[in-house]
N, C-alpha and C positions, 0 to 999 in steps of 0.2 A: 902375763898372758897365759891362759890355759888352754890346752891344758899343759901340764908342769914337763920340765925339762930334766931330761933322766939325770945330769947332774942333781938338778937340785932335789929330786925323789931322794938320793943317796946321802946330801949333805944334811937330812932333816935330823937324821941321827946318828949316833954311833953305829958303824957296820959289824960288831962284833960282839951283839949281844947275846949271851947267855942262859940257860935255864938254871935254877938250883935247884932243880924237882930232881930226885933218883926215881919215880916212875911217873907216867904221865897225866898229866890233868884228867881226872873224870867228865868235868862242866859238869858237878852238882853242888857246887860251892855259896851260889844264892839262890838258896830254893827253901819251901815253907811247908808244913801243911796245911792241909786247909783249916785244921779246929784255929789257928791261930788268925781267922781273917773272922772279921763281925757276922752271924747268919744271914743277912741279906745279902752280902758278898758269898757268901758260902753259893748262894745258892744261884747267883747271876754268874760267877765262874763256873757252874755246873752247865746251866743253861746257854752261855757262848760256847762251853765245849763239843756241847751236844749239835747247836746250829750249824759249828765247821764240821761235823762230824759228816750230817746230813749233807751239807753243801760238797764235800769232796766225795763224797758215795756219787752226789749228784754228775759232777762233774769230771771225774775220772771217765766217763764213757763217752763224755762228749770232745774227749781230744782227739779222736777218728776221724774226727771231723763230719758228724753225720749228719743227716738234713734237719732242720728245725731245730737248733742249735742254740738262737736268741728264743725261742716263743719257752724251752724246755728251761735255761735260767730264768724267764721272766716269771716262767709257773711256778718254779721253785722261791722266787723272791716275795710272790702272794701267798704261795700255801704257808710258809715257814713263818710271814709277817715281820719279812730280812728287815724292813726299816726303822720299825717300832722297836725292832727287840736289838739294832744297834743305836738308836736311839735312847735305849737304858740304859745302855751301856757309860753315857757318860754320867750316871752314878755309882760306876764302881768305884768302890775303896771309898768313899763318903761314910759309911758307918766305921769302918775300918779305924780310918785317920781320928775319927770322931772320937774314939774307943782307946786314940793314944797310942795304935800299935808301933814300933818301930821302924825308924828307917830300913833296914832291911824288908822291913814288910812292905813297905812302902814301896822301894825298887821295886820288888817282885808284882806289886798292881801297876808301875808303870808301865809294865813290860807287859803282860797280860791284856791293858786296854789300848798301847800300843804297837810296839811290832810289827808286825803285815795288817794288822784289824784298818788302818783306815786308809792303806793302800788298797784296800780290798773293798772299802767305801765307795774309794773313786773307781773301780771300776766298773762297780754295780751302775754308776753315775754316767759312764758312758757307755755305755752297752750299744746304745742306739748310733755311736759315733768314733768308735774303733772300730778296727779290722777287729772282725767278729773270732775270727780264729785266733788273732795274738790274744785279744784277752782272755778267752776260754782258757790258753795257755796259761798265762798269769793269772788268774785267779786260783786253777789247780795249783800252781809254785807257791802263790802265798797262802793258800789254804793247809797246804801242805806243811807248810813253814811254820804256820801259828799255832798249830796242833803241837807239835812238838817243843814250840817255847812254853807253850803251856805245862806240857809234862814235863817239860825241864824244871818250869820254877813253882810248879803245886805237885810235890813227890805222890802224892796220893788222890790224884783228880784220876787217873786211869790206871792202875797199878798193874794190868795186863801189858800196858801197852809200854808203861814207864820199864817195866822191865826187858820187854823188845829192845828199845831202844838202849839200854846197858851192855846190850852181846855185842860181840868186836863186827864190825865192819868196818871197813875202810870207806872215808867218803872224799871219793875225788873233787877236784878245786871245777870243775866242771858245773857241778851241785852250785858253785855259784855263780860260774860267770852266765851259766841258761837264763837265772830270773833276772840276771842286776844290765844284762848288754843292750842297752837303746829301750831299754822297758820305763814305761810311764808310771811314777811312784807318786804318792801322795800320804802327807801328812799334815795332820789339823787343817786346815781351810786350805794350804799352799800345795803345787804340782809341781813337778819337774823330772825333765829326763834326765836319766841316768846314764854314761858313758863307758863302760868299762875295759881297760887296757889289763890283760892278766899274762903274765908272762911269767908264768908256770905251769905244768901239766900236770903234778902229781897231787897226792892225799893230803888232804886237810883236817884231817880228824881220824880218830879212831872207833867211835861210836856214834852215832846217833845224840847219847844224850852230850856229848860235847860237842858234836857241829851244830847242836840248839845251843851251846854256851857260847858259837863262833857267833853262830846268827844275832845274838839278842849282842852282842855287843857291836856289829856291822852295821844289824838296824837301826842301832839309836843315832850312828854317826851319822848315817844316810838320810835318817828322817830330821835329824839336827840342820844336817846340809839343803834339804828338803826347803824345811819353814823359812831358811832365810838365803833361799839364790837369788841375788838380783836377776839373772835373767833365764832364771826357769831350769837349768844348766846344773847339772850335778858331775864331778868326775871323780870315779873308783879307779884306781892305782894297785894292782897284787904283784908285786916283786919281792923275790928269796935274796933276799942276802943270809954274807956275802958272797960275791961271786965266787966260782970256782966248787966250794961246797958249803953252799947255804944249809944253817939251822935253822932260819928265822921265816917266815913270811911279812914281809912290809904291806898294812894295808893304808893306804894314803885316799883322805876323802877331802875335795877340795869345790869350793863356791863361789861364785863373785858376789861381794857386798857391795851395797850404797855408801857413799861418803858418809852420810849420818851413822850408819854399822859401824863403821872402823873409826870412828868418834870415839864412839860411847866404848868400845873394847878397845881404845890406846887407852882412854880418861881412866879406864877402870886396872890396865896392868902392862900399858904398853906394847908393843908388835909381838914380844914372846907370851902368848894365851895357855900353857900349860897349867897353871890353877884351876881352869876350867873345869880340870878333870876332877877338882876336891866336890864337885856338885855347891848347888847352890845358889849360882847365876841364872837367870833366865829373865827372858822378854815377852812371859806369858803363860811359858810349861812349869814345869815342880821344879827344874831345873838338876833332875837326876840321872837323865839320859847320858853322860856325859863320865860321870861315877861308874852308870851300872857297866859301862866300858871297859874303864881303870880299874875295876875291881876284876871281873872278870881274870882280864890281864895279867894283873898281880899274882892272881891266882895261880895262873896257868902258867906262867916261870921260876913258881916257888920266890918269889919274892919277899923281902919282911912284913914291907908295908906301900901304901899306895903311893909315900912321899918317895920310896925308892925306886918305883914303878914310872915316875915322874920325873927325878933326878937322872937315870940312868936313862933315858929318852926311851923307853919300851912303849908309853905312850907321850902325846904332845900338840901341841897348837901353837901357831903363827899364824900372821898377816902376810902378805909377801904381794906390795902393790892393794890391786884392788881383791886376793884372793884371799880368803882363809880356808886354812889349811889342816887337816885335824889327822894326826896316824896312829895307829896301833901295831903291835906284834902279835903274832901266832908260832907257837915249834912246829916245826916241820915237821912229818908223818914222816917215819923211816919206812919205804913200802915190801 
């Protein structure tokens, strides 16, 4: 039954997991430049950066909430030609891949054509049928959001901005629970709301450019959770262990399957799904979403490698009944 029960948030891993970093993750650990993507890529990452660019100039003013709110997105949706030019989008990374780059390069166009990009699809998609002000809101969040994984994983698409994003800030856990609480997310053809229980107040990063490394490994769970809820239903879990003085943040993303889902994922490794994270599965995607996580991950607690990132539970998947279950770790900001 979901959503999960605080015991079982706790039993999914060890409570005393560890960094072996002596200083803290940057979140610049998968990221490319651009001469390494084929020039029509080159130049269609130039061109989505520029569209959210426009679109968050656009819509920064309009969270006031001022009159003409839908006609001022709608004009912005025909002048810019938002359909068409996210419509090309699903040839990024086609010359790329073609070209033989590597899976690292590969992640990094996962992340780039997904992220917020087709949450921000669907909301174009109902404009006429939200509340006009939640979505104004969510589209600034995820406009906002994909700017930023973007200069997380192309170092040199804004290099003004990428270095903004390098100076110390602290970014409160706030930063996520505003876009992910009862908000409408969508990824490839499927929707679903989002739930989120966070039960902590303080810092989740130190920069900019590593709450874009928080982000891009969040979103891929989210939008994992996304493509396959049976009932539209997504639930986000942020609890610190362990108690008393937590290092860790627990982010736990959980889904109801169909009988056929937890089929096909017993047939293939049984109720414990932690291979998942090696990439490589999928029921339609690259099947990388899932890596770009664990890798992340590993990263950011000075780990060896992904198989230890995996063994020591810092990341993981189960079945549990009709849910599955997928968590990650984060170190806790000392503020």
């Amino acid at each position: 039954m979901l959503p999960l029960s605080d015991a079982t948030l706790r039993s999914l891993a060890p409570l005393d997991l560890r960094s072996r970093r002596t200083t803290r993750y940057l979140g610049d650990s998968l990221s490319i430049e651009l001469a390494v993507l084929a020039p029509d890529d080159r130049q269609l990452a130039h061109d989505l950066y520029a569209l959210l660019g426009d679109l968050y100039a656009t819509v920064t003013p309009l969270l006031s909430g001022s009159d003409g709110v839908g006609q001022q997105l709608a004009a912005f949706a025909q002048r810019s030609g938002w359909n068409h030019r996210i419509r090309q989008l699903r040839e990024f990374g086609r010359a790329s891949r073609d070209a033989g780059v590597s899976q690292a390069v590969q992640m990094v166009i996962h992340d780039l054509r997904g992220g917020a990009v087709q949450a921000l699809t669907l909301h174009f998609q109902l404009l006429d049928t939200d509340t006009l002000g939640d979505a104004v809101t969510q589209i600034f969040l995820l406009t906002r959001d994909q700017l930023k994984i973007m200069r997380n994983a192309v170092v040199d698409l804004d290099p003004d901005g990428a270095a903004r994003d390098r100076q110390e800030r602290l970014h409160n856990v706030q930063l996520l629970t505003e876009k992910w609480h009862h908000a409408i997310h969508g990824a490839r053809d499927r929707r679903a709301r989002i739930f989120a229980d966070v039960r902590f107040a303080g810092s989740v990063s130190e920069r900019c450019v590593e709450f874009a490394a928080l982000d891009r490994a969040l979103y891929n769970l989210i939008n994992n959770a996304t493509q396959h809820a049976a009932d539209e239903h997504v639930f986000l879990t942020i609890l610190p262990i362990p108690d008393g003085s937590p290092a860790s943040l627990r982010f736990v993303v959980a889904n109801r399957v169909t009988d056929e889902q937890q089929q096909r994922l017993v047939a293939r490794g049984g109720e414990q799904l932690s291979w998942l994270f090696a990439g490589g599965f999928t029921t339609g995607g690259t099947g990388l979403g899932m890596r770009i996580c664990a890798d992340f991950v590993t990263n950011a607690f000075g780990l060896a490698s992904l198989d230890a990132a995996v063994q020591g539970g810092y990341v993981g998947a189960r079945l549990l009944g009709s849910a599955f279950v997928a968590w990650f770790h984060w170190p806790i900001v000392a503020d």
